[in-house]
C-alpha positions as CSV (number, residue, x, y, z in Angstrom):
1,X,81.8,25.2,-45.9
2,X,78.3,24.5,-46.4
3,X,77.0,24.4,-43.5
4,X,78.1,28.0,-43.2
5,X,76.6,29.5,-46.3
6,X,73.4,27.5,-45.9
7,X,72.9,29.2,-41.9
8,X,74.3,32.6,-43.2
9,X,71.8,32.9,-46.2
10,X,74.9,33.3,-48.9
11,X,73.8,29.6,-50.3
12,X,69.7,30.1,-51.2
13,X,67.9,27.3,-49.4
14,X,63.5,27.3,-48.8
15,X,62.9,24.4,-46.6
16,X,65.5,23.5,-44.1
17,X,65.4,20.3,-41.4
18,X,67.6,19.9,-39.2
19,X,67.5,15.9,-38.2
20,X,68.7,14.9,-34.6
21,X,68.6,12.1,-32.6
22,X,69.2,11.2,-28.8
23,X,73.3,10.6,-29.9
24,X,73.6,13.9,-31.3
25,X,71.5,17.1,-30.7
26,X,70.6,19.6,-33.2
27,X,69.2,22.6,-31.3
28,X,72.1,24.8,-31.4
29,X,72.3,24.5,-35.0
30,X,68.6,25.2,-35.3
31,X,69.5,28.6,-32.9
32,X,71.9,29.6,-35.3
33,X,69.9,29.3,-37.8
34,X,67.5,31.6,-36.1
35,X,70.0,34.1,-35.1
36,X,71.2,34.9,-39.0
37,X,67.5,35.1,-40.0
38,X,66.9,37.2,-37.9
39,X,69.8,39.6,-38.8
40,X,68.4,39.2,-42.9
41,X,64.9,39.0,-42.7
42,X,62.3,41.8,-40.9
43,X,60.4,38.8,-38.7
44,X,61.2,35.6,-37.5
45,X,57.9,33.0,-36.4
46,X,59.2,30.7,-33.9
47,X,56.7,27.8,-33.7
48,X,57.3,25.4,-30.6
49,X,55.1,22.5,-30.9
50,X,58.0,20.8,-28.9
51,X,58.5,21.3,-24.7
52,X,62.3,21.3,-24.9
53,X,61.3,24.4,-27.0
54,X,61.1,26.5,-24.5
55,X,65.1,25.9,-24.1
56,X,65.5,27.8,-27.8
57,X,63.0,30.2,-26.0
58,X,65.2,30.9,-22.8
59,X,68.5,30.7,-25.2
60,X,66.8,33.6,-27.5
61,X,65.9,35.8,-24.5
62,X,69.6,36.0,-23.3
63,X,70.6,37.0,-26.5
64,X,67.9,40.1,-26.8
65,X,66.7,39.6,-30.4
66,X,63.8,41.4,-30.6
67,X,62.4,40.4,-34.2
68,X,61.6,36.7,-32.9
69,X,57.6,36.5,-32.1
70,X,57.1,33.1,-30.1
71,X,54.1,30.9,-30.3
72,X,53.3,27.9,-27.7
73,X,52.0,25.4,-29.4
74,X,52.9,22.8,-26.8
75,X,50.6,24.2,-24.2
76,X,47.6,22.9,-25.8
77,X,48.6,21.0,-28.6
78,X,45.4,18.7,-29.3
79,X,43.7,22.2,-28.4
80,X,40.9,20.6,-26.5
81,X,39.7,23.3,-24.7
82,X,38.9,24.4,-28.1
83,X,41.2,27.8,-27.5
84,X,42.2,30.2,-30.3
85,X,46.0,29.6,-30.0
86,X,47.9,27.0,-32.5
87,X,47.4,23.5,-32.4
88,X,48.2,20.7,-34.6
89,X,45.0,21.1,-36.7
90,X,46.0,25.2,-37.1
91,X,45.8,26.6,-40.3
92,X,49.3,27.4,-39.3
93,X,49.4,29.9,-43.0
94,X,46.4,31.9,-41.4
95,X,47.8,31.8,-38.1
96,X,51.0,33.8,-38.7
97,X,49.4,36.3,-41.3
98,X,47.0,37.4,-38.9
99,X,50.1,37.4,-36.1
100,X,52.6,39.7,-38.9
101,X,53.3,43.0,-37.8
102,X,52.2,46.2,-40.5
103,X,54.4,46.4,-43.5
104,X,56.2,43.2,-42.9
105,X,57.8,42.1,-46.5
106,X,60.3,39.4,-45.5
107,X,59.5,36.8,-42.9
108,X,60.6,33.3,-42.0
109,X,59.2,30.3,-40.1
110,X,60.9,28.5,-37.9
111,X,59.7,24.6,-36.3
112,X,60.6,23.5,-32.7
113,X,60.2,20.3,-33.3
114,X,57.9,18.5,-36.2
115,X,58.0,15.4,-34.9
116,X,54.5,16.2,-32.8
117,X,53.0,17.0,-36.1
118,X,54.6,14.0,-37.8
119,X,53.3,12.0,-35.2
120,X,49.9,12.9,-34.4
121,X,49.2,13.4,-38.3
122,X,50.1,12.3,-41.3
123,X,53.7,12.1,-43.3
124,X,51.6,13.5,-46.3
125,X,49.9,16.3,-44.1
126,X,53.2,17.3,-42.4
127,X,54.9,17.7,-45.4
128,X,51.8,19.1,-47.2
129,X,52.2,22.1,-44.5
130,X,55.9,22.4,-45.1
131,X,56.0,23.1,-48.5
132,X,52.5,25.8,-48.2
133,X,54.6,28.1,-45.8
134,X,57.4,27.8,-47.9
135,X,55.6,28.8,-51.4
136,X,52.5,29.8,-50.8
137,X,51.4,33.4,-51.3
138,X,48.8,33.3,-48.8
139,X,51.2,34.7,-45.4
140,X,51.1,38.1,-48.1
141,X,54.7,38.4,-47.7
142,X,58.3,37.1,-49.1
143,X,59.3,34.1,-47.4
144,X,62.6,34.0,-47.1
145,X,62.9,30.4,-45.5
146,X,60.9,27.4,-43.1
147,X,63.6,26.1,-40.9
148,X,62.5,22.9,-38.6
149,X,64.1,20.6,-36.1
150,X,62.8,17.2,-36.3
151,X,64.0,14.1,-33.7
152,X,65.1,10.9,-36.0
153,X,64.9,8.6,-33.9
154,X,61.2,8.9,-33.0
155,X,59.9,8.0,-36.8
156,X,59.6,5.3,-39.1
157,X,62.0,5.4,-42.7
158,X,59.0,5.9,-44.6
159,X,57.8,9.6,-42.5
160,X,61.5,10.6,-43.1
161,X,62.3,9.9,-46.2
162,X,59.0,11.8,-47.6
163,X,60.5,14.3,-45.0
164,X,63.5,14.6,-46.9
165,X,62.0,14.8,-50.0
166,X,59.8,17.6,-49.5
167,X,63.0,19.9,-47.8
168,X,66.3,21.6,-50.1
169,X,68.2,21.2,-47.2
170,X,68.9,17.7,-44.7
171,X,71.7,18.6,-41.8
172,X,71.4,15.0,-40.1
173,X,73.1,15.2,-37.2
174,X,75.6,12.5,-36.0
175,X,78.3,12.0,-33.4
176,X,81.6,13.6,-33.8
177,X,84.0,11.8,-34.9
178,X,87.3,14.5,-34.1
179,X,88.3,16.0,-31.2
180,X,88.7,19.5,-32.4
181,X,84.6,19.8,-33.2
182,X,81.4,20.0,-30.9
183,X,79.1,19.0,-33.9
184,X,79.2,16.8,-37.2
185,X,76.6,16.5,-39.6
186,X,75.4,15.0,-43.3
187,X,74.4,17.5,-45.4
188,X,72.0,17.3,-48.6
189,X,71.4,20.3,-50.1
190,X,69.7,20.7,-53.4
191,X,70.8,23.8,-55.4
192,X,68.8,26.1,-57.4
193,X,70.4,24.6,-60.7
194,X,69.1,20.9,-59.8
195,X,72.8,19.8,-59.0
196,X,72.7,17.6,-55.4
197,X,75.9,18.3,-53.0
198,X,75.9,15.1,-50.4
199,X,79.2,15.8,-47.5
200,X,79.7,15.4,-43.6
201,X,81.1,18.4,-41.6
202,X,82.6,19.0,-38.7
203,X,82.2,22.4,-36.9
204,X,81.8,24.7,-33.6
205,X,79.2,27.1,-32.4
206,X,80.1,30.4,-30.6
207,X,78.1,31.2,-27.6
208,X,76.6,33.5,-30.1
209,X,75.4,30.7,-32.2
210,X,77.6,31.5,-34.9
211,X,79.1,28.7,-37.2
212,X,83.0,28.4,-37.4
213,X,85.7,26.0,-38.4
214,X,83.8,24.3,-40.5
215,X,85.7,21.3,-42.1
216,X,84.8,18.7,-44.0
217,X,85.2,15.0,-42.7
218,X,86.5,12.4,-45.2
219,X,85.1,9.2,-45.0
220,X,87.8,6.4,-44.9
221,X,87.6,3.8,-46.9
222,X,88.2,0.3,-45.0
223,X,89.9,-1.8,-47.8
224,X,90.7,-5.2,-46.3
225,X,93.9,-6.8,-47.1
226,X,93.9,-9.5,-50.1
227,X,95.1,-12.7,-48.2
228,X,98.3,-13.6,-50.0
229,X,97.8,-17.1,-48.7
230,X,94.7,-17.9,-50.9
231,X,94.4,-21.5,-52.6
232,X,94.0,-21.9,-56.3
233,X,91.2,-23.7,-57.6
234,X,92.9,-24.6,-60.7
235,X,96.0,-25.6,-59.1
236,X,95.8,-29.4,-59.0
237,X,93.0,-30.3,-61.9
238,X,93.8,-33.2,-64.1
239,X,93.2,-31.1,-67.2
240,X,94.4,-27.5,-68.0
241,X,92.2,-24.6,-68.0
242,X,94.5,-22.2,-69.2
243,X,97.0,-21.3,-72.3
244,X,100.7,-20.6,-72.6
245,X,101.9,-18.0,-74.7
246,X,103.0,-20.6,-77.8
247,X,99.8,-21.8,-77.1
248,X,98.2,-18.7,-77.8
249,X,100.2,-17.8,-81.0
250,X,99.4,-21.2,-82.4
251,X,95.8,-20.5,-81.8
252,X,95.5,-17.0,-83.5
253,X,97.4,-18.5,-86.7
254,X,95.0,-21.3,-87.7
255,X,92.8,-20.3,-90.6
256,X,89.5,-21.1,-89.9
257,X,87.2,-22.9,-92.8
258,X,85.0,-20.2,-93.0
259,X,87.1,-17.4,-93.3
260,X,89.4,-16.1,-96.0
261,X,92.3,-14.4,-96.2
262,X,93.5,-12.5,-99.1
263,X,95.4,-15.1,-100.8
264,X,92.5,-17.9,-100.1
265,X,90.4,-15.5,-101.2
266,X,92.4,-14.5,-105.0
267,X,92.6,-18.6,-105.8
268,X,89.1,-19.2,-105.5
269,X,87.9,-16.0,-107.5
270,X,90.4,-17.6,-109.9
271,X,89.1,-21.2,-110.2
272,X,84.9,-19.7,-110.1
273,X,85.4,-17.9,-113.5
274,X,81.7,-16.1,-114.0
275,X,80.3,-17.9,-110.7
276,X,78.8,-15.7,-107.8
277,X,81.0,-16.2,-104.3
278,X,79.8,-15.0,-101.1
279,X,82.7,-14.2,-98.9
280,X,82.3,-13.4,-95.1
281,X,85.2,-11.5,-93.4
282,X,84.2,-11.4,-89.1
283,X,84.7,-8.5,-87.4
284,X,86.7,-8.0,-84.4
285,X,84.0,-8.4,-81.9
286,X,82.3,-10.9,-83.4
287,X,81.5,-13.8,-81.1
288,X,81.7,-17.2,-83.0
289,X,79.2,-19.8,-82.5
290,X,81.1,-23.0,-83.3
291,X,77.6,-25.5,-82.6
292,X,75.5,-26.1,-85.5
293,X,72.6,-24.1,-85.5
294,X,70.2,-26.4,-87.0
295,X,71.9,-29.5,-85.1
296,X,68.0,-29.3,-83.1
297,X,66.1,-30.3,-86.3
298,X,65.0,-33.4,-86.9
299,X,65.9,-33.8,-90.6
């Protein structure tokens, strides 16, 4: 289930990204990840830099969560008219701290969608800004977590992957493949110890935007048959490639000339009375060269 601590806050994760594409949407799961922060921390930042944000908007109001301060960023998102609201050039760290209510010690930012800020800036800048809001001191308060929807299918591998790189958490979205779930999802989640959990799940969301029966989906793996028909190259060669088993006990009992066994070994000690004798003895992994080594020399 994690999926379910991850959204519920039992499983500690800073940077979230919720990855989606035109085959499988990720907004609920982004809404239910605002729901349970706003139940654990005192204020929730929703940034929409997205205009399909203004669905998480209209989902929000019908719920009545009043902790949940909204900020249109699509409105004027090249901010042209040079106004004071937020842009995609914000100092979006100075934005919200001067936005925080009094005595606010917990707060948590939440992104509907990056991709505008992936696309009209940089993957470096983008993920630059993600990790400031995450660690940075400057909001003056405990950051609990940066949650932010992203659209796949809109960026190159390269903007992802630094994407990825720069979040704990990855849910990539992906068509369901069961009939008794809504959603399915890849998770990578990168615990506190360093240890990297990879699965796919399978879940529902409540009209509440609550997680439940989460499962987890095992990937089948597509062994193909061996074909029992399948010729043998060696079957009709003119010489034999391979040994029978007399073959192979004849072969293990010839006494090589440059080896010595014990009783080989006892008569020529006997006959080389006061004579030095060097005596090699192979091991069992030795690999025998039988060429001659200096067969290259021109002697």
């Amino acid at each position: 289930m994690m999926i379910g601590d991850i959204v519920s806050g039992s499983e500690n994760s800073k940077i979230v990204l919720i990855e989606d594409s035109i085959d499988a949407n990720g907004r609920n799961v982004l809404l239910s990840y605002i729901v349970s922060l706003s139940k654990i921390t005192e204020e929730v930042h929703l940034l929409l830099f997205d205009v399909r944000g203004q669905d998480t908007q209209e989902a929000l109001n019908s719920l009545g969560i009043q902790n949940v301060k909204v900020h249109k960023a699509f409105t004027e998102l090249l901010q042209w008219d040079r106004s004071q609201g937020i842009g995609l050039h914000t100092d979006i760290k100075a934005y919200i701290r001067e936005r925080l209510s009094p005595g606010i010690k917990s707060v948590s930012v939440v992104i509907d969608s990056l991709s505008p800020l992936l696309t009209h800036t940089s993957p470096s800048f983008t993920c630059k800004t993600l990790h400031e809001l995450a660690y940075s001191e400057a909001l003056r308060s405990q950051v609990q977590q940066v949650v932010t929807l992203l659209h796949g299918d809109l960026h190159d591998d390269n903007s992802l992957s630094l994407t990825h790189h720069t979040c704990t958490t990855v849910h990539k979205m992906v068509p369901i493949t069961t009939p008794y779930a809504m959603f399915c999802c890849n998770t990578i989640h990168k615990k506190v110890s360093g240890k990297v959990v990879k699965i796919r799940e399978s879940f529902n969301i409540t009209e509440e935007y609550q997680v439940t029966e989460v499962a987890e989906v095992k990937q089948m793996s597509q062994n193909l048959p061996a074909d029992q028909n399948q010729l043998d190259p060696t079957a009709n060669l003119t010489f034999n490639l391979s040994l029978s088993d007399k073959e192979k006990e004849a072969r293990s009992q010839v006494i090589l000339p440059y080896t010595y066994n014990k009783e080989r070994q006892e008569c020529v000690l006997a006959k080389s009375v006061g004579e030095g004798k060097i005596f090699y003895q192979p091991d069992e992994a030795d690999d025998f060269d039988e060429e001659d080594p200096d067969d290259d020399l021109d002697i």
